[in-house]
C-alpha positions, 0 to 999 in steps of 0.5 A: 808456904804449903807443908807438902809439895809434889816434884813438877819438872815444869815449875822449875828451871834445871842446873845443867852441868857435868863431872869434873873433866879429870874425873870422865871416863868415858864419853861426854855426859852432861847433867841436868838437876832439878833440886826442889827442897833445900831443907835445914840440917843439909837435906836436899830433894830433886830429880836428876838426869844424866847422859851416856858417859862413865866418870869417877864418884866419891861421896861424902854425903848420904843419898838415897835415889829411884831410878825413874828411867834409862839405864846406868852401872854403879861400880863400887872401886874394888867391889861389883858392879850394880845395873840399874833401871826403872825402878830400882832404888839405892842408898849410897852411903859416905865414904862410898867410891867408884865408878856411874856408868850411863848406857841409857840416859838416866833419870833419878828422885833423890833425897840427900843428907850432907 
């Protein structure tokens, strides 16, 4: 096995899915992951993709992501709220609540760390 490898959306079939039904919002949006490292010690790397629609998050990982396309909000509960586009990056952080609003369908890399 080759010590690198670059992400190709081709080589891989995506998960499709969606946000628990109790936690949407607002539209119907739909997911598709294409997760091409499952590392030791919990660490994951792939591309997202979701579709318009608001749904409650919680998380009890630590991810860093880069938006690669589209359009979404980042609303922490009880706190503002972040626009995201090309080429903005984020870190969301355990214990991290709130709100993922998609406008434009959205594409991110991410790296996450159970």
């Amino acid at each position: 096995m080759a010590s690198w490898f670059v992400f190709d959306t081709n080589a891989v079939q995506p998960e499709e899915g969606a946000p628990a039904p109790d936690r949407v919002i607002a539209g119907q949006p739909t997911f598709r992951t294409w997760n091409f490292e499952e590392a030791d010690g919990g660490v994951y790397a792939g591309i997202w993709e979701a579709t318009p629609g608001k749904w409650r998050i919680a998380y009890e990982e630590w991810e860093y992501f880069h938006i690669l396309s589209g359009h979404s909000i980042v609303t922490e509960e009880g706190g503002g709220a972040v626009h995201l586009r090309a080429g903005d990056s984020m870190i969301l952080r355990p214990g991290f609540k709130g709100s993922w609003e998609v406008l434009e369908t959205t594409r991110k890399d991410y790296v996450i760390r159970v």
